[in-house]
C-alpha positions as CSV (number, residue, x, y, z in Angstrom):
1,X,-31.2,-53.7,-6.9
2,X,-29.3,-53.7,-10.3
3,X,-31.1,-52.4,-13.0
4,X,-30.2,-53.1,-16.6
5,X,-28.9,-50.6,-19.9
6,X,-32.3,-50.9,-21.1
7,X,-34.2,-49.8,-17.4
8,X,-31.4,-46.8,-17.2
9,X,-32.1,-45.7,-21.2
10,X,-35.8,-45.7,-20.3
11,X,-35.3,-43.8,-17.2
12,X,-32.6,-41.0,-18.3
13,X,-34.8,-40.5,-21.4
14,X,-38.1,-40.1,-19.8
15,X,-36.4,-37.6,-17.0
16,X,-35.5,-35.7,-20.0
17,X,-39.3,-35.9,-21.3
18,X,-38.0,-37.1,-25.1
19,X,-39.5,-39.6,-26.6
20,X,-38.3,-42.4,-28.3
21,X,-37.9,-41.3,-31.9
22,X,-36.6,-38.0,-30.4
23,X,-33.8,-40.4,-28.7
24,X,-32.8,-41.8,-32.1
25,X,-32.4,-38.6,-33.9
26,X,-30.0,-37.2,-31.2
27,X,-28.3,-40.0,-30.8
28,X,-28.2,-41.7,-34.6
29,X,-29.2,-44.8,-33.1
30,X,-32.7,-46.9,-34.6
31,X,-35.8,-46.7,-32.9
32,X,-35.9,-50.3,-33.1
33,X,-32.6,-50.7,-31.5
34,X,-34.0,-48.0,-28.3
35,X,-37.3,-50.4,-28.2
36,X,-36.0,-53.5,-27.9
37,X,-33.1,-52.0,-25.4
38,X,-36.0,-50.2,-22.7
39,X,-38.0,-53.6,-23.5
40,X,-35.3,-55.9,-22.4
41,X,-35.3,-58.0,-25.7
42,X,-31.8,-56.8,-26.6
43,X,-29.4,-56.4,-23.0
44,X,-26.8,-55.0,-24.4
45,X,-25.3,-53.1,-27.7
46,X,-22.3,-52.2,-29.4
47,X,-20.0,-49.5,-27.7
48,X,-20.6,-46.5,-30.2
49,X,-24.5,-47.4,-30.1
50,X,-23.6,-46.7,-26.2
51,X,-21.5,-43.9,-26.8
52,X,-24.2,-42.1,-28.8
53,X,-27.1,-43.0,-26.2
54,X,-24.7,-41.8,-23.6
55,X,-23.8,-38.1,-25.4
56,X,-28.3,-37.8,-26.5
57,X,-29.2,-38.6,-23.2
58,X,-26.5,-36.0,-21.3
59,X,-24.7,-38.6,-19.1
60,X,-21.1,-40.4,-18.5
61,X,-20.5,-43.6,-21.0
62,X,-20.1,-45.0,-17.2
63,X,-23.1,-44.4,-16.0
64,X,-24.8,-45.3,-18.9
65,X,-23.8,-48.6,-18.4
66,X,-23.7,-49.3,-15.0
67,X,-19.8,-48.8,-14.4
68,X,-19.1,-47.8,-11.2
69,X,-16.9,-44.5,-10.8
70,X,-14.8,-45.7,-7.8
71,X,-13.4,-49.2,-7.4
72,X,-12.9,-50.8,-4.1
73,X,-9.5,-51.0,-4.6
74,X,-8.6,-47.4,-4.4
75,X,-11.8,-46.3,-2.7
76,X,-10.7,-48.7,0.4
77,X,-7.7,-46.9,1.3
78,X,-9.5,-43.5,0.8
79,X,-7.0,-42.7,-2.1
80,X,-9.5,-41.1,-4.6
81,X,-10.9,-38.8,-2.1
82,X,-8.0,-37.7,-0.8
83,X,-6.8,-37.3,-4.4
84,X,-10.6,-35.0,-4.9
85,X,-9.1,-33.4,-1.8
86,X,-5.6,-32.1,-2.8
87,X,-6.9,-31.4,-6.4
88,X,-10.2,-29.1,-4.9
89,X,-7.9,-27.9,-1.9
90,X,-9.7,-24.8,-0.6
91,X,-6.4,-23.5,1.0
92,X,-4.8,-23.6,-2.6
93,X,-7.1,-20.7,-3.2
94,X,-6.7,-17.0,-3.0
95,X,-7.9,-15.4,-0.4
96,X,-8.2,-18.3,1.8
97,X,-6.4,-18.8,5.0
98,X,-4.7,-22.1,5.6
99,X,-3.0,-23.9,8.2
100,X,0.9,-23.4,8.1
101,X,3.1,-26.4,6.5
102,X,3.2,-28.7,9.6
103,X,6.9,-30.5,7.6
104,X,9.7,-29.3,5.8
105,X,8.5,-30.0,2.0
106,X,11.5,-31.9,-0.5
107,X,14.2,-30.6,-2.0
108,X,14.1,-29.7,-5.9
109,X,16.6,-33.1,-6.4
110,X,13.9,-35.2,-4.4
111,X,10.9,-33.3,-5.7
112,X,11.8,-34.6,-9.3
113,X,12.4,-37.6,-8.1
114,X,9.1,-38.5,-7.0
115,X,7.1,-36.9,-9.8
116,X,9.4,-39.4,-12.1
117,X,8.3,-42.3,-10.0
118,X,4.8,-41.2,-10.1
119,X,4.5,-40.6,-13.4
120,X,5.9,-44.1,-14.4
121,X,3.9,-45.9,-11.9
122,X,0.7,-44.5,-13.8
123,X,1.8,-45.7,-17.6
124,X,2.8,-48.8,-15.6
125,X,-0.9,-49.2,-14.5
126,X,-0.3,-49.0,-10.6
127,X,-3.5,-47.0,-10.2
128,X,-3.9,-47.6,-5.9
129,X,-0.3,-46.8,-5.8
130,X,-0.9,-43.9,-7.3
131,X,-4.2,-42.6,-5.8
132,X,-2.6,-43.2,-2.4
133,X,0.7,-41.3,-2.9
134,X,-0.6,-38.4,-5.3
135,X,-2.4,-36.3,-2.3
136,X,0.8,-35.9,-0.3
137,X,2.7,-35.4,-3.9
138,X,0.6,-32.4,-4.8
139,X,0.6,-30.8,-0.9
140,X,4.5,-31.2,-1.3
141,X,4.5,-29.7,-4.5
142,X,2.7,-26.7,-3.5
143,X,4.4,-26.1,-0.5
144,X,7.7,-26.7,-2.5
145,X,7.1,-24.2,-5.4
146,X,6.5,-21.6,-2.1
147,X,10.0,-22.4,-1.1
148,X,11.8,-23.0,-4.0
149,X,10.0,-20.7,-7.1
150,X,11.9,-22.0,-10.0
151,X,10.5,-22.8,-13.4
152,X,12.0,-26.5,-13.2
153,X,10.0,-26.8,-9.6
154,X,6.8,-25.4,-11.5
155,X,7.0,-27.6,-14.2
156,X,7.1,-30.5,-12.2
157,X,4.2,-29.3,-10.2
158,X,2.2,-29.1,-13.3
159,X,3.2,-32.7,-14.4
160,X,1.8,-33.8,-11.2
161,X,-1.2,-32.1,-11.5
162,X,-1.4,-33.8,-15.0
163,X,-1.2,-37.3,-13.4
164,X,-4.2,-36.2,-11.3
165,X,-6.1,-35.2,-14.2
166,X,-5.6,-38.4,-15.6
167,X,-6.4,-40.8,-12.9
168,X,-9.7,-39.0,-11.8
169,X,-10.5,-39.3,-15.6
170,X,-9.8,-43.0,-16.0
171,X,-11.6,-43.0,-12.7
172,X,-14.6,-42.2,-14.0
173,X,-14.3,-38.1,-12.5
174,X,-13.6,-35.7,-15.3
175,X,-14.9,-32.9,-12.9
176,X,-12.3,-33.4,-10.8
177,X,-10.2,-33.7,-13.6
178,X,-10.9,-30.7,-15.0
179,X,-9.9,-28.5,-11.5
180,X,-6.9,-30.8,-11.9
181,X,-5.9,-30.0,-15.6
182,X,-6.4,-25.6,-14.6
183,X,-4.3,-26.2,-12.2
184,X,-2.2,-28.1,-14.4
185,X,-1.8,-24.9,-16.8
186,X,-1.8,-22.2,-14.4
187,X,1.4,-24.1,-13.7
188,X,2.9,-24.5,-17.1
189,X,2.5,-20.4,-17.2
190,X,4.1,-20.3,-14.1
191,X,7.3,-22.3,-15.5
192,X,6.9,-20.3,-18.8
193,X,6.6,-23.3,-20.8
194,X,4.4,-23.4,-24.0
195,X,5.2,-27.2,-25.2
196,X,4.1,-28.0,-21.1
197,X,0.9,-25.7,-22.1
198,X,0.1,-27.7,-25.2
199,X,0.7,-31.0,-23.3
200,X,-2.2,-29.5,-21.0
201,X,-4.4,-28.6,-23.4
202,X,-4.0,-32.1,-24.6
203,X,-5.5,-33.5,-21.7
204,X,-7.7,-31.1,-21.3
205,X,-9.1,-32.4,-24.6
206,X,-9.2,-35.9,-22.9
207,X,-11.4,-34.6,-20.4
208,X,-13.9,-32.9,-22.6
209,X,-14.1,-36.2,-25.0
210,X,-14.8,-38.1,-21.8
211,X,-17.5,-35.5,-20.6
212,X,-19.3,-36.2,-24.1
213,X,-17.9,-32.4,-25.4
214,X,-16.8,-33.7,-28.4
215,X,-16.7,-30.6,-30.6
216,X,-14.7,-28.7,-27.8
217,X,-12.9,-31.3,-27.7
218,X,-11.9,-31.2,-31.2
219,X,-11.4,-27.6,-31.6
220,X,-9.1,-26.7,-28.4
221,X,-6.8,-29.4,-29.3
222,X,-6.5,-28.4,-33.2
223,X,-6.1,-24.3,-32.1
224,X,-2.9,-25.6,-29.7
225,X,-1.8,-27.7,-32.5
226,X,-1.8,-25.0,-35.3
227,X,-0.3,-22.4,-32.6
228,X,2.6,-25.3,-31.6
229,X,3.3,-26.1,-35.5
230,X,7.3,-26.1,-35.6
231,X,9.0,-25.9,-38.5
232,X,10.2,-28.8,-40.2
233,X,13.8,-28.0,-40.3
234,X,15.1,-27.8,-37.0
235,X,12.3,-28.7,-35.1
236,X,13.1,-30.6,-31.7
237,X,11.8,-33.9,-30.4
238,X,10.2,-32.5,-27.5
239,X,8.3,-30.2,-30.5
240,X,7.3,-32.7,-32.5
241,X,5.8,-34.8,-30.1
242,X,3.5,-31.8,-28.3
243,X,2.4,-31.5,-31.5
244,X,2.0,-34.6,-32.5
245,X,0.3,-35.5,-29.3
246,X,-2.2,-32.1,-30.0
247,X,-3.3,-33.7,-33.2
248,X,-4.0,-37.8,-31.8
249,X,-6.2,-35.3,-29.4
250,X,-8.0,-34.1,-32.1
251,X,-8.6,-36.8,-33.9
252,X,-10.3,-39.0,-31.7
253,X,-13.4,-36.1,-31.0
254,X,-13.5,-35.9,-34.8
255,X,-13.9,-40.0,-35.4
256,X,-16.5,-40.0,-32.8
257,X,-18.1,-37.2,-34.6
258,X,-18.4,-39.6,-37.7
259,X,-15.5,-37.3,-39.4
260,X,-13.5,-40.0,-40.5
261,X,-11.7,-38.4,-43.0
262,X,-10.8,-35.6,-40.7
263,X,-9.9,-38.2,-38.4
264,X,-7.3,-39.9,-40.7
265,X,-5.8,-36.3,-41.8
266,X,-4.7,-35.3,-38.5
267,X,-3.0,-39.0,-37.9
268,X,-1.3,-38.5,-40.9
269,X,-0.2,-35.4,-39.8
270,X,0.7,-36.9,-36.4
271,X,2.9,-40.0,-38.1
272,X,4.8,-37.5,-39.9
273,X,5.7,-35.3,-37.3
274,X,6.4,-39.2,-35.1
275,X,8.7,-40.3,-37.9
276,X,10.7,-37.0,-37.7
277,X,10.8,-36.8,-34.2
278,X,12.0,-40.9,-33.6
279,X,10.9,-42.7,-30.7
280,X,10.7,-40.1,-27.9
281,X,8.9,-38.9,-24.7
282,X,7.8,-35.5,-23.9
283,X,6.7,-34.2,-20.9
284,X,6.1,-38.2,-19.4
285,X,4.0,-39.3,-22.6
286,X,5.3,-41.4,-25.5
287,X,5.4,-40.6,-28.5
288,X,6.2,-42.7,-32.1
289,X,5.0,-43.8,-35.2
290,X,4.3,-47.3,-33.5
291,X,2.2,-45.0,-31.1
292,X,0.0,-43.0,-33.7
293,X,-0.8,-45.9,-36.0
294,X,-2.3,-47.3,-33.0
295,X,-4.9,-44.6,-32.8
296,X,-6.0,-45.7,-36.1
297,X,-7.3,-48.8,-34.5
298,X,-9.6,-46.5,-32.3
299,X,-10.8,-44.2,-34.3
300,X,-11.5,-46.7,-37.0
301,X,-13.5,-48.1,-34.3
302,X,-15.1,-45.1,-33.1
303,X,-18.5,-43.3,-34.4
304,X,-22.0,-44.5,-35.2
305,X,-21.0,-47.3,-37.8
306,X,-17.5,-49.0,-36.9
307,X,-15.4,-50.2,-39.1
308,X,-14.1,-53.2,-37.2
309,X,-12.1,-54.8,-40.4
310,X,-10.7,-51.4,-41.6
311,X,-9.4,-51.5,-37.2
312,X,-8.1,-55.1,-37.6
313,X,-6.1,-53.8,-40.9
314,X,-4.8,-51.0,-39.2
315,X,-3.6,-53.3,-36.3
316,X,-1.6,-56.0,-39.0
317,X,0.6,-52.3,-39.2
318,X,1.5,-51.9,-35.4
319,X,4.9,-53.5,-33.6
320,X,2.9,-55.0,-30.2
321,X,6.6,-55.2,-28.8
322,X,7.6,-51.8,-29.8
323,X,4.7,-49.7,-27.6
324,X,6.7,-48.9,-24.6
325,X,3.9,-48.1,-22.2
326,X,2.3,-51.4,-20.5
327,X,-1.2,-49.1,-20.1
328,X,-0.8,-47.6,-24.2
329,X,-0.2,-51.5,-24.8
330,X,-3.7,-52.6,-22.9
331,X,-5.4,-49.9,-24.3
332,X,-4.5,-50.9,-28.1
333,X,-5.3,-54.5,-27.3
334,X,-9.0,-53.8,-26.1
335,X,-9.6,-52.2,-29.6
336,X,-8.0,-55.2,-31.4
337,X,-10.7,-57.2,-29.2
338,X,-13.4,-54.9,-29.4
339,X,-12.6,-55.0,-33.6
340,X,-12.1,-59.0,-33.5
341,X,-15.5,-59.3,-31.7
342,X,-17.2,-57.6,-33.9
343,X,-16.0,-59.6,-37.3
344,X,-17.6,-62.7,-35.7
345,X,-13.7,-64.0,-34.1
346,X,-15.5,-64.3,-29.8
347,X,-12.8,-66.5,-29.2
348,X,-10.0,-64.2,-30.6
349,X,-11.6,-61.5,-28.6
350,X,-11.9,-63.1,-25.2
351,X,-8.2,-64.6,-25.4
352,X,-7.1,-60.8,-26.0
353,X,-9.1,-59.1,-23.3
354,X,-7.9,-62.0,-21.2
355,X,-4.5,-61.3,-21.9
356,X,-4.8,-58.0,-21.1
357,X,-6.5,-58.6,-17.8
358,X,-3.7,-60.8,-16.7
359,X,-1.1,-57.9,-17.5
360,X,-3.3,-55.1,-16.1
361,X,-5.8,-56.2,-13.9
362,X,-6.0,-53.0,-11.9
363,X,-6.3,-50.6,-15.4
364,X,-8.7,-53.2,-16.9
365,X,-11.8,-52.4,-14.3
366,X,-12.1,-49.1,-15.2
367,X,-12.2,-49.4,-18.8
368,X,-16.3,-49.2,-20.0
369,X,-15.0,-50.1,-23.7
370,X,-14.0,-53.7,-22.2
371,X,-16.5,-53.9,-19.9
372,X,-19.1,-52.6,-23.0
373,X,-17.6,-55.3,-25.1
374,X,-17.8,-58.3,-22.4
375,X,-21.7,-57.5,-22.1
376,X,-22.8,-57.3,-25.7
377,X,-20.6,-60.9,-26.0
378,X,-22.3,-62.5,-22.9
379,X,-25.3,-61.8,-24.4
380,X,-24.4,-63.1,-27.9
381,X,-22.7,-66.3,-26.4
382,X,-24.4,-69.7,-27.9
383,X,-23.6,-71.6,-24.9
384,X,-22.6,-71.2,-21.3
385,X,-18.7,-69.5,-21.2
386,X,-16.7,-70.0,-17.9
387,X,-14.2,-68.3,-19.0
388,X,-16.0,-65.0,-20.3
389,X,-18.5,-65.3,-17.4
390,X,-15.8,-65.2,-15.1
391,X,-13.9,-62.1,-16.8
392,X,-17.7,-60.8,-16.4
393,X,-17.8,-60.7,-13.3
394,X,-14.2,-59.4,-12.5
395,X,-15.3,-56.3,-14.6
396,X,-18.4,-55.8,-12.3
397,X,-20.4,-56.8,-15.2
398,X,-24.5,-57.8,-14.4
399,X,-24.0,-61.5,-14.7
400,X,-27.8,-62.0,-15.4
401,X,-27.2,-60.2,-18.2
């Protein structure tokens, strides 16, 4: 039986034995707001009244609103928990005795190869692809670095390990994720690498923002940015970019947080060390100015009060054709919807998330800011929708509400 936000807000809350009012001071959100949500008179609210439900009551975004963790898609061909099963591999460990490598593993030259692939087919959306060839990837990686313990063969491992982190995340499994990103550094140290340890921490930072651990989240990500500073003159791209990366990690906890202004300093920072550094990628991820003035759409977005037209002014600043990663493209155009919602343009909004469905209708299902968005417009719609009801109902989306 599906229940609605308002059934699971009234349930979560009374598990925890708070009250109403008690809910609204955790979570900044009105008493009114909680009342009409448990009584059904609102179905739906905006995604940083979610959010801030969501960290009060001690629970996922995702579960909050009734996202499922797993899609069919990648649960059908066992993908994820094979993926669960080659991150949490109990013969990784020390002390435990494993079965011997049944097949040669690859060569460095082929080893490289496949992490390249894997990693684009992730920023290219292919999540089934991925979750179905990333279990053998990280077996062959471990047994690899056991045959051939080289830096370069480390490094990759750790890459791979990041791509794991970050599908069981979008997934809707930052535990997993977490294993995944220790792993992930434990591997950087192995390769000796402190730009690959920053890139870690970066994601690590992901995880913890995604877990609700916003002020952790914050903090690691700033520490590795101060520690990873270059200097100005003579810094590399691949320095710039870590670093640059560190502080987009930081800022997004700190807009949540409400610390807009802390928010906006660390994106400045971020542009500055982008414009240095020129278009570039480090370690698989993008980096750019193009790239960084996108994140001021989000965090303009992000905290108790939005600021949706401050979001849409950021956006006028951003080159669409100039964001080089199909996924970092999708993601930027749910803000712009999200911000075009919520200054009264529905039809603006639905063409974008449309849009974005048709380009990435795997990576769409597992984002709960669309899927947030869709509800709170179903149940602001004047009169029947086909078009949103059907987008609905792809996004797994309660159509009653």
């Amino acid at each position: 039986m599906n229940t609605s936000i308002g059934d699971r807000i009234r349930a979560l809350r009374e598990f925890r034995d708070i009250t109403q009012g008690e809910l609204a001071r955790r979570s900044g959100v009105s008493v009114d707001t909680i009342r009409k949500l448990e009584q059904g008179v609102r179905e739906s609210a905006r995604i940083n009244t979610l959010r801030g439900l969501a960290r009060a009551l001690d629970v996922q975004l995702e579960r909050l609103v009734g996202q499922p963790t797993v899609t069919q898609q990648l649960t059908d061909g066992g993908g994820l928990l094979a993926l669960r099963d080659a991150v949490q591999d109990p013969g990784s460990l020390p002390g435990v005795l494993s079965e011997e490598d049944l097949e040669d593993p690859p060569g460095p030259a082929e080893w490289a190869r496949q992490v390249r692939a894997a990693t684009e087919t992730y920023w290219a959306g292919g999540y089934s692809d991925l979750a179905s060839t990333l279990p053998g990837l990280l077996r062959d990686g471990r047994a690899a670095v056991r045959q051939h313990d080289t830096e370069a063969m480390w490094r990759d491992l750790a890459l791979v390990y990041q791509l794991a982190a970050s599908l069981s995340t979008q997934s809707g499994h930052p535990d997993w994720a977490y294993t995944a990103v220790e792993k992930q550094l434990a591997a950087a140290a192995r390769a000796s690498d402190p730009l690959l340890e920053g890139m870690g921490v970066s994601t690590l930072s992901w995880v913890l923002l995604r877990q609700g651990r916003w002020e952790e989240a914050r903090t690691i990500a700033e520490r590795k940015a101060d520690a990873l500073e270059p200097r100005r003159r003579g810094a590399t791209a691949g320095e710039l970019a870590v670093y640059g990366n560190l502080l987009i990690a930081a800022a997004t906890p700190a807009a949540r947080a409400d610390q807009h202004d802390d928010a906006l300093h660390l994106l400045t920072l971020a542009e500055g060390a982008a414009a240095q550094a020129g278009p570039t990628t480090a370690y698989g991820t993008a980096f750019s100015v193009t790239d960084v003035r996108t994140q001021r759409v989000n965090i303009a977005l992000a905290g108790t009060e939005g600021r949706p037209d401050v979001a849409l002014d950021a956006a006028a600043e951003v080159n669409l054709g100039s964001i080089s990663r199909p996924v970092h493209s999708a993601s930027y155009r749910v803000d712009v919807a999200q911000a075009r919602y919520q200054t009264g343009d529905n039809a603006g909004a639905l063409q974008l998330l449309l849009e974005v469905e048709a380009d990435q209708p795997e990576w769409i299902k597992f984002q709960a800011g669309a899927a947030a968005t869709v509800r709170e417009m179903l149940e602001a719609e004047r009169r029947r929708n086909s078009s949103l009801r059907g987008l609905a109902a792809r996004l797994g989306v309660d159509p009653a509400l």
